[in-house]
C-alpha positions as CSV (number, residue, x, y, z in Angstrom):
1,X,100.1,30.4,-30.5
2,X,101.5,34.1,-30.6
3,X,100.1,36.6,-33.2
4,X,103.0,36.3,-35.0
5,X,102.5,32.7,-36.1
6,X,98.5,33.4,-36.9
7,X,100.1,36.0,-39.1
8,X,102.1,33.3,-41.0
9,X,99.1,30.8,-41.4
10,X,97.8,30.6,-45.2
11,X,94.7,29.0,-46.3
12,X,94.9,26.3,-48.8
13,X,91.9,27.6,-50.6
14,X,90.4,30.8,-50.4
15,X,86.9,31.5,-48.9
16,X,83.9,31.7,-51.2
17,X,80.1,32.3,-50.7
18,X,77.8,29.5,-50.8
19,X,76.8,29.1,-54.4
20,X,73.3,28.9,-53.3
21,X,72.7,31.9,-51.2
22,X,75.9,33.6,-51.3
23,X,76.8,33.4,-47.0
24,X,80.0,32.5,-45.8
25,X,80.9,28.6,-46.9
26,X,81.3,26.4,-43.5
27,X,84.6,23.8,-43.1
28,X,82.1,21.0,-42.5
29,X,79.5,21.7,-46.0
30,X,82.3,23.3,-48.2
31,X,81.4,25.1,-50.2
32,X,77.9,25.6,-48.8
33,X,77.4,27.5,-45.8
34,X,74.1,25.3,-44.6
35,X,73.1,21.3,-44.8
36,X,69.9,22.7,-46.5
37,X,72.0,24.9,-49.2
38,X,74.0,21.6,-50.1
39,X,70.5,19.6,-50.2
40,X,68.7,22.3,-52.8
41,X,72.1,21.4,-54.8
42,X,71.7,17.7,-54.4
43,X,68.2,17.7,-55.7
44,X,68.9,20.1,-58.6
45,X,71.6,17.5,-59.9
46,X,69.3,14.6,-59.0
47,X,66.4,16.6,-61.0
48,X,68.7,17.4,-63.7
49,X,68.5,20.7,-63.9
50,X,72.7,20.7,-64.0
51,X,72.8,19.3,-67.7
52,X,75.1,19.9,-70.5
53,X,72.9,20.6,-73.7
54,X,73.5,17.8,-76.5
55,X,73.2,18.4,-80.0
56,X,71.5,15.7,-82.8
57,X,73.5,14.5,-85.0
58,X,71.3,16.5,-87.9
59,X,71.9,19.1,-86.6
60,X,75.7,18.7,-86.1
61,X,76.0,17.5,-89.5
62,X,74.3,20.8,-90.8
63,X,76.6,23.0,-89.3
64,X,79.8,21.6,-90.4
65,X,81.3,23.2,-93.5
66,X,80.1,21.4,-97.1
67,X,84.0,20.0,-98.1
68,X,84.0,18.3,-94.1
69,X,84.3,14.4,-94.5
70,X,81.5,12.8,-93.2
71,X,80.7,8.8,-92.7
């Protein structure tokens, strides 16, 4: 392959760190750069730390304006 053809190549994504410790990601653990990075992200999921806060219904119900329909 000459270097003009390198020059035409485009990635289809463009690099990012590892979200873990911010390295270079590697092809084979995209987007981690490490086995071990995308393991501390397994077990943060499998922990739950990754969660999406949910309200009570109370408390939804409180913060909805006093002319809002409600069942």
């Amino acid at each position: 392959m000459s270097n003009d053809n390198k020059a035409q190549i485009v990635p289809l994504r463009p690099k990012r760190p590892c979200p873990e410790c911010g390295k270079p990601a590697l092809r084979e653990t995209y987007p981690f750069c490490s086995k071990r990075c995308k393991d501390i992200d397994l077990n943060r999921w499998l922990k739950g730390a990754y969660a999406i806060p949910v309200r009570d219904d109370e408390e939804e119900a409180e913060s909805l304006p006093d002319n809002f329909p409600q069942d």
